[in-house]
KEKE-3310 file (N, C-alpha, C; in steps of 0.2 Angstrom, whole numbers, plus 5000, padded with zeros to 4 digits):
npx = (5386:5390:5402:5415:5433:5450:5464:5478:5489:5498:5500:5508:5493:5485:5477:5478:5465:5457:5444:5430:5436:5443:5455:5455:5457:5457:5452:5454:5437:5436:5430:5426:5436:5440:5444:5434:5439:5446:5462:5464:5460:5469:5468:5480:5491:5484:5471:5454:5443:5428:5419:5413:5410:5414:5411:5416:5426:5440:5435:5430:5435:5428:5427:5437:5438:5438:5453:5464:5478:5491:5505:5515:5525:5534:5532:5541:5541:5537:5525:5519:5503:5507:5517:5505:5511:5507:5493:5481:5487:5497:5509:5525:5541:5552:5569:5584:5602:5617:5628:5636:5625:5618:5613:5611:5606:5595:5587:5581:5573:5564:5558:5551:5543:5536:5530:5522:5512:5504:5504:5513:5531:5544:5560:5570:5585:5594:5601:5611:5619:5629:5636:5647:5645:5632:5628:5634:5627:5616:5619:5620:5606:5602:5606:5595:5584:5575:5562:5561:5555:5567:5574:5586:5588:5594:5590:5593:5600:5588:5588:5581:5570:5559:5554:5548:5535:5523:5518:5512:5504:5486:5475:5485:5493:5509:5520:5535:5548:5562:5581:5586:5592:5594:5584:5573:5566:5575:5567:5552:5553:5558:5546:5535:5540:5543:5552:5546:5550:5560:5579:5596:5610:5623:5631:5647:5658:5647:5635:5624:5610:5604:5587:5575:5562:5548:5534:5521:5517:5506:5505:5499:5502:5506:5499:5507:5522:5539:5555:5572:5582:5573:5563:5546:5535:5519:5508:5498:5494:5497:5509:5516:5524:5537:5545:5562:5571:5580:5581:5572:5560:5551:5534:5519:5523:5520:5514:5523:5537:5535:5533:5546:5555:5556:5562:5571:5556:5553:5564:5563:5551:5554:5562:5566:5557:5544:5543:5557:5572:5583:5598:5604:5599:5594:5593:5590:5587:5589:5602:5608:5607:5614:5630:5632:5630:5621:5613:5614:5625:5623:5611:5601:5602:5598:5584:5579:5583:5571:5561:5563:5560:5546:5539:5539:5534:5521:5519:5519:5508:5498:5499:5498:5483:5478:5478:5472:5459:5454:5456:5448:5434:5437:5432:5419:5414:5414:5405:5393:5393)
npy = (5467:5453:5443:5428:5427:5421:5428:5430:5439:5453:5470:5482:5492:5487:5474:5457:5447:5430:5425:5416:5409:5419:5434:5447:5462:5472:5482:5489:5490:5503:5507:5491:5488:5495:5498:5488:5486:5474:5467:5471:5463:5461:5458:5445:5435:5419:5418:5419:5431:5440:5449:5466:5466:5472:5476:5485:5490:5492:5480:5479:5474:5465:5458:5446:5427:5414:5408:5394:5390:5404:5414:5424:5441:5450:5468:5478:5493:5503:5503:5499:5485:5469:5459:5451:5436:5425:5417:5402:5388:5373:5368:5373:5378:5377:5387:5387:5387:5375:5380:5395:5402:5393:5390:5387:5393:5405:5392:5390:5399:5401:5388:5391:5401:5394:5383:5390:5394:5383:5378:5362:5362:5361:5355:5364:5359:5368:5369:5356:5352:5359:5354:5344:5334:5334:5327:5330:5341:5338:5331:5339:5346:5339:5344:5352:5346:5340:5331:5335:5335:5334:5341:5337:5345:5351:5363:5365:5353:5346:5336:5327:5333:5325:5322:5331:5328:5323:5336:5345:5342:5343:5351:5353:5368:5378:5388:5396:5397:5409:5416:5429:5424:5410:5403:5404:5408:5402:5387:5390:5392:5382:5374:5378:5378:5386:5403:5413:5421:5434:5428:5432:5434:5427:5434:5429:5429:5429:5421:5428:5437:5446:5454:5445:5442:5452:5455:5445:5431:5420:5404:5395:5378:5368:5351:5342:5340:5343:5339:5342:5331:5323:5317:5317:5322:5322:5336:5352:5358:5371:5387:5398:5410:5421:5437:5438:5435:5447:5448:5441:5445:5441:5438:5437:5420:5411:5397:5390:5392:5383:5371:5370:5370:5360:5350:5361:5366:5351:5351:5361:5360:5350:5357:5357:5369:5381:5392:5394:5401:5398:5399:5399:5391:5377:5359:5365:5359:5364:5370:5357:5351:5358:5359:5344:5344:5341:5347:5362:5377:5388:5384:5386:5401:5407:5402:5407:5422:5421:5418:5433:5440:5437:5440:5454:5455:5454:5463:5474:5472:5472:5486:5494:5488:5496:5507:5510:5506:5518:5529:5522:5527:5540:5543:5537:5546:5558:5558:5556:5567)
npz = (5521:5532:5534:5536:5536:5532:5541:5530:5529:5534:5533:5540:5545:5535:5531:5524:5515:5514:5511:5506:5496:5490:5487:5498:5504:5520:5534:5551:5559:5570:5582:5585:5591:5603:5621:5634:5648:5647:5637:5622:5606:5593:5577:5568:5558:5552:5559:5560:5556:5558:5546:5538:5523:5509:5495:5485:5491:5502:5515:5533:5545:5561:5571:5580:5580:5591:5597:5593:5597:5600:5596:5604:5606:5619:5615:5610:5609:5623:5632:5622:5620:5618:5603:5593:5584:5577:5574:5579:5576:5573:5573:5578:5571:5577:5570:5567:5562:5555:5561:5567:5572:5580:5597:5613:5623:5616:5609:5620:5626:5614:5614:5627:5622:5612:5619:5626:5617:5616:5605:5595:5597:5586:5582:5572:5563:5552:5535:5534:5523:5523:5532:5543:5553:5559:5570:5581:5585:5586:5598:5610:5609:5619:5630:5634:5641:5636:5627:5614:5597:5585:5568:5556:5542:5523:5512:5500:5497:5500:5511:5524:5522:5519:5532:5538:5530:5539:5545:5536:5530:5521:5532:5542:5550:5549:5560:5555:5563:5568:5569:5558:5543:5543:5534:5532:5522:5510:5513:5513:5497:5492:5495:5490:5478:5471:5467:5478:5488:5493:5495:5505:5508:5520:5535:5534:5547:5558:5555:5554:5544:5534:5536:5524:5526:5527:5533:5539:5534:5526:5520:5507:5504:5491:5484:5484:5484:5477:5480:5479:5480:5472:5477:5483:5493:5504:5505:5504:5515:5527:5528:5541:5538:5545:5549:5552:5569:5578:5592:5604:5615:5630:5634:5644:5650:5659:5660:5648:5653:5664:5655:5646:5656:5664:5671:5681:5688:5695:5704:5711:5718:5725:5735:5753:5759:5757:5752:5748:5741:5736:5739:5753:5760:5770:5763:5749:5735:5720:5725:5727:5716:5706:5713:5713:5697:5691:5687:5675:5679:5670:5663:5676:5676:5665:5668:5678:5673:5663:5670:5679:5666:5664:5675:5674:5662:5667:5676:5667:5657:5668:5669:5656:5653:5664:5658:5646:5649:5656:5647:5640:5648:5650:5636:5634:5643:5637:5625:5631:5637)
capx = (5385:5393:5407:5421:5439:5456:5469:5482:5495:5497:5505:5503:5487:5481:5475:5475:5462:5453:5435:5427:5442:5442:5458:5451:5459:5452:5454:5450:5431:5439:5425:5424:5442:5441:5445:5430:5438:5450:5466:5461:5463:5469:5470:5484:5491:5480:5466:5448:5440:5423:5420:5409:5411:5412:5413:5419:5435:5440:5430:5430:5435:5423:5429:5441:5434:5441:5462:5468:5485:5492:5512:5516:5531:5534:5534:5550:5541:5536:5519:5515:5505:5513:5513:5504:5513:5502:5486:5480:5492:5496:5518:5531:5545:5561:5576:5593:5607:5621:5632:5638:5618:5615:5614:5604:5599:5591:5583:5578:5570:5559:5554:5548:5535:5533:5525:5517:5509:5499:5508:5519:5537:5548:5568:5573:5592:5595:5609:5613:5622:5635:5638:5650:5645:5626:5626:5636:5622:5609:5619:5619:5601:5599:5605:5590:5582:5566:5561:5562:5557:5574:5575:5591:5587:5595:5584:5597:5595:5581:5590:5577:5563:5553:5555:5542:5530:5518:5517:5514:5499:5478:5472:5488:5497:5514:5525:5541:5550:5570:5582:5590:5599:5593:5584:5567:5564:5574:5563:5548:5553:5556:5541:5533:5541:5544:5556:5540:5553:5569:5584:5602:5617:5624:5639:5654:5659:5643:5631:5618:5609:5597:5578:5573:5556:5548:5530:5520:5513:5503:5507:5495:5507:5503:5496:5513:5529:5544:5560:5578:5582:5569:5557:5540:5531:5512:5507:5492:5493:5498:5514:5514:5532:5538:5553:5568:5569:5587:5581:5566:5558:5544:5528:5515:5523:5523:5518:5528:5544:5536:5535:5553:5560:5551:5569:5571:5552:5552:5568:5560:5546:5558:5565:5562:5556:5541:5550:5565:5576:5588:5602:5610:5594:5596:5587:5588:5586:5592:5610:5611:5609:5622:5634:5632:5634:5615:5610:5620:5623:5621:5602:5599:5602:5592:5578:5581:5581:5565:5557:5562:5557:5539:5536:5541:5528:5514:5515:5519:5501:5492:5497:5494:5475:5474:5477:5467:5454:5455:5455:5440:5430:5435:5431:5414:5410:5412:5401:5388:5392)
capy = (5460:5451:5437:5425:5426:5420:5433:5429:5442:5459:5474:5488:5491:5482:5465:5453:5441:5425:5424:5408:5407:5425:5437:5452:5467:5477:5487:5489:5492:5507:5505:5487:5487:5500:5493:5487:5479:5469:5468:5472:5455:5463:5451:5445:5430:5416:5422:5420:5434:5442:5454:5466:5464:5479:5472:5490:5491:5489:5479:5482:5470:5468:5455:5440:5421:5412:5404:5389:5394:5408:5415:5432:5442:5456:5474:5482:5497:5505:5507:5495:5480:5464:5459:5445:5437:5419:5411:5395:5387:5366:5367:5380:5374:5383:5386:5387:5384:5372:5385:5400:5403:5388:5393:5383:5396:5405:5388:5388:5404:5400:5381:5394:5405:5387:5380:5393:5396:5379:5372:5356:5363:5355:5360:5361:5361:5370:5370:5352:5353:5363:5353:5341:5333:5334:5324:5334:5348:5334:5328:5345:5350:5334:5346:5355:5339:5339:5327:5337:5332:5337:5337:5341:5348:5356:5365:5363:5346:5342:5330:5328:5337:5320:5318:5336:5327:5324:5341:5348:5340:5347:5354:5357:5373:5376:5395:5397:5403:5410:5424:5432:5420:5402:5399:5400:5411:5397:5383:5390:5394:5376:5369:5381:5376:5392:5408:5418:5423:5436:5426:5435:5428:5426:5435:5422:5430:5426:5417:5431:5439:5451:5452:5443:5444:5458:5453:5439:5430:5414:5401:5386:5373:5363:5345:5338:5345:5341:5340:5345:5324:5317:5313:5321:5321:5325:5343:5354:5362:5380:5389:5407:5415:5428:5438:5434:5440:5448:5448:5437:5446:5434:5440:5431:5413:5405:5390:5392:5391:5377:5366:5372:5370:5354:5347:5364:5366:5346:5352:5367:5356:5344:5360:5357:5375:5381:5400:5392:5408:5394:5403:5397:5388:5370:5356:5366:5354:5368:5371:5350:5348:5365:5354:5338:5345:5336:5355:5368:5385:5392:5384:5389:5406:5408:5402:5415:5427:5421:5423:5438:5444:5435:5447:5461:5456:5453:5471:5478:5470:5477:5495:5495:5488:5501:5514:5508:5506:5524:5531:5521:5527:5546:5544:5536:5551:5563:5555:5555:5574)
capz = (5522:5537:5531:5541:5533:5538:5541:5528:5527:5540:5532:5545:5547:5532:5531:5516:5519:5511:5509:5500:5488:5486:5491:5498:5509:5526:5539:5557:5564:5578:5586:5587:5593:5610:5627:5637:5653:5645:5633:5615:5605:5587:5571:5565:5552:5555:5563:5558:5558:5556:5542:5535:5516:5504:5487:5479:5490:5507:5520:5540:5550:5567:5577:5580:5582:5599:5595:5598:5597:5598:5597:5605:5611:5621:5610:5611:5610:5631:5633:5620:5622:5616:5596:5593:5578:5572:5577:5576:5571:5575:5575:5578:5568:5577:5566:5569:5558:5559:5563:5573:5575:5588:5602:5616:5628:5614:5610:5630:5625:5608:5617:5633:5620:5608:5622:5630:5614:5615:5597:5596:5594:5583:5582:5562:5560:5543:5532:5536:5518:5526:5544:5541:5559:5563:5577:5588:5587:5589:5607:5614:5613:5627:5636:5636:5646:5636:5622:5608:5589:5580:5562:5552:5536:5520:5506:5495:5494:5503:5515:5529:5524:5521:5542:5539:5529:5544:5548:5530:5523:5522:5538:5547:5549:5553:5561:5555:5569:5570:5568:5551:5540:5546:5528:5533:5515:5508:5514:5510:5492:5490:5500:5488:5472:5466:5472:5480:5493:5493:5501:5506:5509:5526:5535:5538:5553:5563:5553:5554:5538:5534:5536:5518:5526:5531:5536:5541:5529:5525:5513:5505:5502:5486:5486:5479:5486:5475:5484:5476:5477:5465:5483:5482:5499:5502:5505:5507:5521:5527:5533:5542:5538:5550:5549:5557:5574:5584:5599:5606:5622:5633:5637:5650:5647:5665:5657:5642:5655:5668:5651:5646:5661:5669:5676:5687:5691:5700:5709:5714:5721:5732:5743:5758:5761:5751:5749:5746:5739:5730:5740:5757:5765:5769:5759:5744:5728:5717:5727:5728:5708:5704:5717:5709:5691:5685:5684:5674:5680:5663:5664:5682:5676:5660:5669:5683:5669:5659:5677:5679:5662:5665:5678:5671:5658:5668:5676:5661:5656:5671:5668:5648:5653:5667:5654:5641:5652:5659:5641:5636:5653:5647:5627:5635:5646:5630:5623:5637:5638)
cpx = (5391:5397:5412:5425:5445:5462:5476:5489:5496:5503:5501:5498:5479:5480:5473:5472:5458:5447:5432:5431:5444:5447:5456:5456:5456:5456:5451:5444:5434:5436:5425:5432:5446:5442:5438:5433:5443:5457:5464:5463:5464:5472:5476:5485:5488:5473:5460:5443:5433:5422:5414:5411:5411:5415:5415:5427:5436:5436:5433:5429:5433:5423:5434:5438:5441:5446:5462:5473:5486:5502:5513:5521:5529:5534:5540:5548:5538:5528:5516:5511:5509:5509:5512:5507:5509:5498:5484:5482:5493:5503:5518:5536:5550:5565:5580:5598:5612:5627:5634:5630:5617:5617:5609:5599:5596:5587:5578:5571:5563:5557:5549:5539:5533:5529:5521:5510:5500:5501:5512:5526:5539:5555:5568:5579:5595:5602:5615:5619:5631:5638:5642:5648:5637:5624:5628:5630:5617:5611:5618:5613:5598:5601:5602:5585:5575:5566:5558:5561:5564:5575:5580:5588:5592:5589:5585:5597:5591:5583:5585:5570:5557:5551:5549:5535:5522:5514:5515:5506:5491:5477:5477:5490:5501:5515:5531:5545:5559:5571:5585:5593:5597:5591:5578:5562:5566:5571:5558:5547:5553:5552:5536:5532:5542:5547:5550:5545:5562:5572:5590:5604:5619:5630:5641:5654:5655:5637:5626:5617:5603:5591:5577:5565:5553:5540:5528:5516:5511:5502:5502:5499:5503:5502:5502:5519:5534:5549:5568:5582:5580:5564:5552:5536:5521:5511:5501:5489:5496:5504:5513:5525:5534:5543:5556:5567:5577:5586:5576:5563:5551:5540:5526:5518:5526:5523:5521:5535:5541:5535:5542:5560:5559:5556:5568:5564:5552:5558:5564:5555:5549:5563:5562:5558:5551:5542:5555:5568:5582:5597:5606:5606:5596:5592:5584:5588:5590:5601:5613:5613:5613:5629:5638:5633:5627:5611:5614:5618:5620:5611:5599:5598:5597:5586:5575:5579:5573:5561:5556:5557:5549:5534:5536:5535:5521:5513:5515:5512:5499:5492:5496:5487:5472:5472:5472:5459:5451:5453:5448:5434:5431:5431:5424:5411:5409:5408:5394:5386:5390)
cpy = (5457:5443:5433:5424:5424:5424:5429:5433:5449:5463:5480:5487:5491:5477:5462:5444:5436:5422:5418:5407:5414:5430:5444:5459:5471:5480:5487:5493:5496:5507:5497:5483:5492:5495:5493:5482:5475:5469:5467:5465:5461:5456:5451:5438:5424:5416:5422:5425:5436:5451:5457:5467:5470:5477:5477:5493:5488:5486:5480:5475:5470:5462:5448:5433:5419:5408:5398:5388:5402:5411:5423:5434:5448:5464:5476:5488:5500:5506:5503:5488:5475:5463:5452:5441:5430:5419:5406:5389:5380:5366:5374:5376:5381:5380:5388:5383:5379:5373:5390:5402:5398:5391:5390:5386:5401:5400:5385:5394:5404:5394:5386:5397:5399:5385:5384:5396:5390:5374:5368:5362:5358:5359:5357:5365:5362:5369:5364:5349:5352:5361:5345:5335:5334:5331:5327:5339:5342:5331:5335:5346:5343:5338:5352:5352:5340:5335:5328:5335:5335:5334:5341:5341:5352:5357:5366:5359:5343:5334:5331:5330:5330:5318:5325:5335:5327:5330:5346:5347:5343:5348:5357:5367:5374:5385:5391:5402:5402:5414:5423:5426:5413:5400:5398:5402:5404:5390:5384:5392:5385:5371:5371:5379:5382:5398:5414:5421:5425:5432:5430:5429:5430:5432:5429:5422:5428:5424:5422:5433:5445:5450:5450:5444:5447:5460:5447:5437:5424:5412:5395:5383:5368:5356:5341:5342:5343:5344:5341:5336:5321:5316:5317:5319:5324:5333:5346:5359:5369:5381:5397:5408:5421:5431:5437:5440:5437:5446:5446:5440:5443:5440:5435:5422:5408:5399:5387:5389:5385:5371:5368:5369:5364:5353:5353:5364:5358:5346:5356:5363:5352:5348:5357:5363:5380:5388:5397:5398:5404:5396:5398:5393:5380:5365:5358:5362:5358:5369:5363:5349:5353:5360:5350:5338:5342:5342:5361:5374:5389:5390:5386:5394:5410:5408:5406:5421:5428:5422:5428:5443:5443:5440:5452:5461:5455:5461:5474:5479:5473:5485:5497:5493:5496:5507:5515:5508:5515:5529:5529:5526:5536:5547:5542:5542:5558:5564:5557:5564:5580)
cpz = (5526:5531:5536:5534:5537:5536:5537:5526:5532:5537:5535:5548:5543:5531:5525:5519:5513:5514:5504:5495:5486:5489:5489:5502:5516:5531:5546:5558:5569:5581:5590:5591:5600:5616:5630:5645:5654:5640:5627:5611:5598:5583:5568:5562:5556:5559:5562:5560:5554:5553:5540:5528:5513:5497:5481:5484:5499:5512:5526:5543:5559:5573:5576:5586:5588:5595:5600:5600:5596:5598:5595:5607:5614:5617:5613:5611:5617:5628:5628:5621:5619:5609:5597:5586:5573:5577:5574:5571:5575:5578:5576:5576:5572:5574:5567:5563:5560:5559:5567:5576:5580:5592:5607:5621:5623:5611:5614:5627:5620:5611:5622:5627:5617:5613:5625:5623:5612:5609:5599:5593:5592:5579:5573:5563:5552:5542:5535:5529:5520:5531:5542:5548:5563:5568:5582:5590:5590:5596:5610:5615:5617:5633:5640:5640:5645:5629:5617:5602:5588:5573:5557:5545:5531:5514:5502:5492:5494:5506:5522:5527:5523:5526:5543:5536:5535:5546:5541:5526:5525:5529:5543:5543:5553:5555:5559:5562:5569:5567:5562:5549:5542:5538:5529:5526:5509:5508:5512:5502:5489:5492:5493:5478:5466:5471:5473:5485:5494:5497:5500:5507:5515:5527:5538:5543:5559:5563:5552:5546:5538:5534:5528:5522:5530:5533:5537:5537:5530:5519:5511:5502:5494:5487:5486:5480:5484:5478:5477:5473:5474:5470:5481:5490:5497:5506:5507:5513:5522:5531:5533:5540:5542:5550:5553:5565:5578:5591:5603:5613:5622:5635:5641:5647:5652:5663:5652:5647:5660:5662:5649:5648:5669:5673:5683:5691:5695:5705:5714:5721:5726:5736:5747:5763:5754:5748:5749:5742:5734:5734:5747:5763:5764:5767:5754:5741:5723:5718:5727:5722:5704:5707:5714:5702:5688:5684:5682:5678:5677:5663:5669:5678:5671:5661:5673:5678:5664:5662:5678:5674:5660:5671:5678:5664:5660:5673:5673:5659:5658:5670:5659:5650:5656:5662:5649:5642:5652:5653:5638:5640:5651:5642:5630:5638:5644:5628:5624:5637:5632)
residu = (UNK:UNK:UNK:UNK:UNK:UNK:UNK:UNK:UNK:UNK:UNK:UNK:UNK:UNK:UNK:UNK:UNK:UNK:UNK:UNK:UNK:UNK:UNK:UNK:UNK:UNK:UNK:UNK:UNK:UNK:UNK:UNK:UNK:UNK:UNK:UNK:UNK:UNK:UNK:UNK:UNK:UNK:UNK:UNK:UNK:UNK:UNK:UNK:UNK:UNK:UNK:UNK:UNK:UNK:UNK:UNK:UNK:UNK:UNK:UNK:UNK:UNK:UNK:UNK:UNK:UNK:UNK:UNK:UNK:UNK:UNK:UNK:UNK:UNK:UNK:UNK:UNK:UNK:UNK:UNK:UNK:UNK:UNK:UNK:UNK:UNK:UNK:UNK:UNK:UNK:UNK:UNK:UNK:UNK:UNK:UNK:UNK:UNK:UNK:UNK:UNK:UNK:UNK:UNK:UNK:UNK:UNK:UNK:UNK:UNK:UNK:UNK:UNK:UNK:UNK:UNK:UNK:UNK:UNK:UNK:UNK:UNK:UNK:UNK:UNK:UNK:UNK:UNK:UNK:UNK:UNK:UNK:UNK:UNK:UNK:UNK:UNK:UNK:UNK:UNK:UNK:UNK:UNK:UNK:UNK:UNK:UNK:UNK:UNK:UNK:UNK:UNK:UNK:UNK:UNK:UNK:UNK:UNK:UNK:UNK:UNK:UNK:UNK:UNK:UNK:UNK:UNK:UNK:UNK:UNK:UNK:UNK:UNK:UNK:UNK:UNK:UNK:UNK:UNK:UNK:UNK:UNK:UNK:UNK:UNK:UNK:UNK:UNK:UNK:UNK:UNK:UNK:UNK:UNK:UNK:UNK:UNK:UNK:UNK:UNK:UNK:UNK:UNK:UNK:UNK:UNK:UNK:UNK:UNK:UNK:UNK:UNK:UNK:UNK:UNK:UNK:UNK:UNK:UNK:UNK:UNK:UNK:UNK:UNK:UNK:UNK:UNK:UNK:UNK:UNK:UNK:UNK:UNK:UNK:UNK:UNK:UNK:UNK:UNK:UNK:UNK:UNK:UNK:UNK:UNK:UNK:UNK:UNK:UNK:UNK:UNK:UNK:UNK:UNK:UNK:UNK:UNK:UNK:UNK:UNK:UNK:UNK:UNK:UNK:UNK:UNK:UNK:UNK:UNK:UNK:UNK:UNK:UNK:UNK:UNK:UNK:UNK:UNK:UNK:UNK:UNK:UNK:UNK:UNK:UNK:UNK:UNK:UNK:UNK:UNK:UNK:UNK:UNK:UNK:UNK:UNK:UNK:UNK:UNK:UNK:UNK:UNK:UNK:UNK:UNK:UNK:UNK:UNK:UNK:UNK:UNK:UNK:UNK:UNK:UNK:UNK:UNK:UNK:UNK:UNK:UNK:UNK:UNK:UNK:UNK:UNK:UNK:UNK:UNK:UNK:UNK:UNK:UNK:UNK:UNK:UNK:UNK)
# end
């Protein structure tokens, strides 16, 4: 019996899914997941997929419905392709503490996939508890020169979080996105109302912490979200969880970095040389706004590297299809023989 379910949890290469109210388990159709031509879409948290049903144990899952979102990075593994980590998803809450974890060009970084993913980002500064001084963090990220939600938060007290009501209640879905120790396990135990989620303690020295979650998970928010003040907001709606992430590498996200980095791409645009190299040609826009101090070097350079590491994933991309391809067109002529 053929069924549609939404991917709510991804351990390995089993899948815990929701079927009519009903949580169920499956596995990939390997057949229905071979290369034809094109990059294999595999399911992952958020996903609506199509299932065949087995009502004494696992079902097979046999294909993945069209995203409206989706948020992917690079593998870290050679030869791999990229993991895809949510689908369908409305925000991307990036989190950063208000501590030695800020950092703005990894913020350049997480806005670059947030947009390219198709979701509203929205910066959540945690551990406002603890920040004696939140506005200073909040003039800094103007000097990412984009017009940014920012909402300070702690989940201690729940200072802030009524500024997430919006984003929280029936039919949305939110991503948690940020690295180790931000408190994004914190957050959803209180959004939650109950500890469903290990948290660690930080190190001092450099704010970081250990992975507390260790897949990706998806959460149904309760209709009635008590906060730590005595506030109660309205709720209902769904968050994916993701483990913390060290070291964030970009896949295909040119326009991920031309929303990112709109400032430099209208420079780019008023060289007067349409290969402009940014280097020692005359009329560059890039060498005027360095000059004059209304463009950092340190963002020059970040977007320079995001470039590079954008094309470094779009050939990556061609020779994993090629391969994939080439493997199918043998396995086919096995077959035939």
């Amino acid at each position: 019996m053929k069924k549609e379910a939404q991917v709510m949890a991804v351990h390995r290469n089993r899948f815990e899914l929701r079927a009519e109210g009903e949580t169920i388990f499956a596995g990939l159709k390997k057949s229905a997941f071979s290369a034809r031509g094109e990059m294999i879409t595999y399911p992952t948290v958020g996903d609506i997929v199509e299932i065949f049903y087995n009502e004494c144990g696992d079902s097979q899952i046999t294909g993945v419905a069209p995203r409206k979102s989706v948020f992917r990075r690079l593998n870290a593994t050679p030869g791999m392709p990229d993991q895809e980590v949510a689908a369908n998803f409305d925000y991307i809450f990036i989190m950063t503490s208000l501590n030695e974890d800020f950092n703005l060009s990894k913020l350049e970084r997480y806005l670059t996939i947030a947009y390219e993913s198709g979701a509203q980002p929205i910066i959540l500064l945690t551990k406002a508890d603890q920040c004696q001084d939140a506005g200073a963090y909040l003039e800094r990220l103007k000097e990412l020169k984009q017009d940014n939600m920012a909402i300070c938060i702690s989940s201690r007290t729940g200072e802030g979080i009524d500024k997430m009501e919006p984003f929280l209640g029936k039919g949305k879905v939110s991503v948690f996105l940020g690295s180790s120790g931000v408190g994004k396990s914190s957050l959803v135990n209180m959004l939650m109302g109950e500890e469903i989620m290990k948290t660690n303690a930080i190190r001092e020295s450099d704010a970081q912490g250990r992975h507390t979650t260790t897949h990706r998970q998806c959460f149904l928010l309760p209709r009635k979200i008590e906060l730590p003040n005595g506030k109660s907001i309205q709720g209902g709606g769904m968050i994916i969880d993701t483990p913390g992430i060290r070291k964030l590498m970009v896949s295909d996200v040119e326009e991920g970095i031309k929303s990112a980095f709109e400032d430099i791409e209208a420079l780019i645009c008023r060289c007067r040389f349409s290969d402009c190299q940014h280097r020692n040609e005359p009329g560059c826009a890039i060498r005027e706004a360095l000059s004059d101090g209304t463009l950092s070097q340190k963002r020059w350079e970040n977007y320079q590297k995001l470039r590079n590491e954008e094309r470094y994933a779009k050939e990556r991309k061609k020779r994993i299809l090629t391969r994939q391809n080439s493997v199918y067109q043998k396995n086919r002529q096995k077959r035939r023989g």
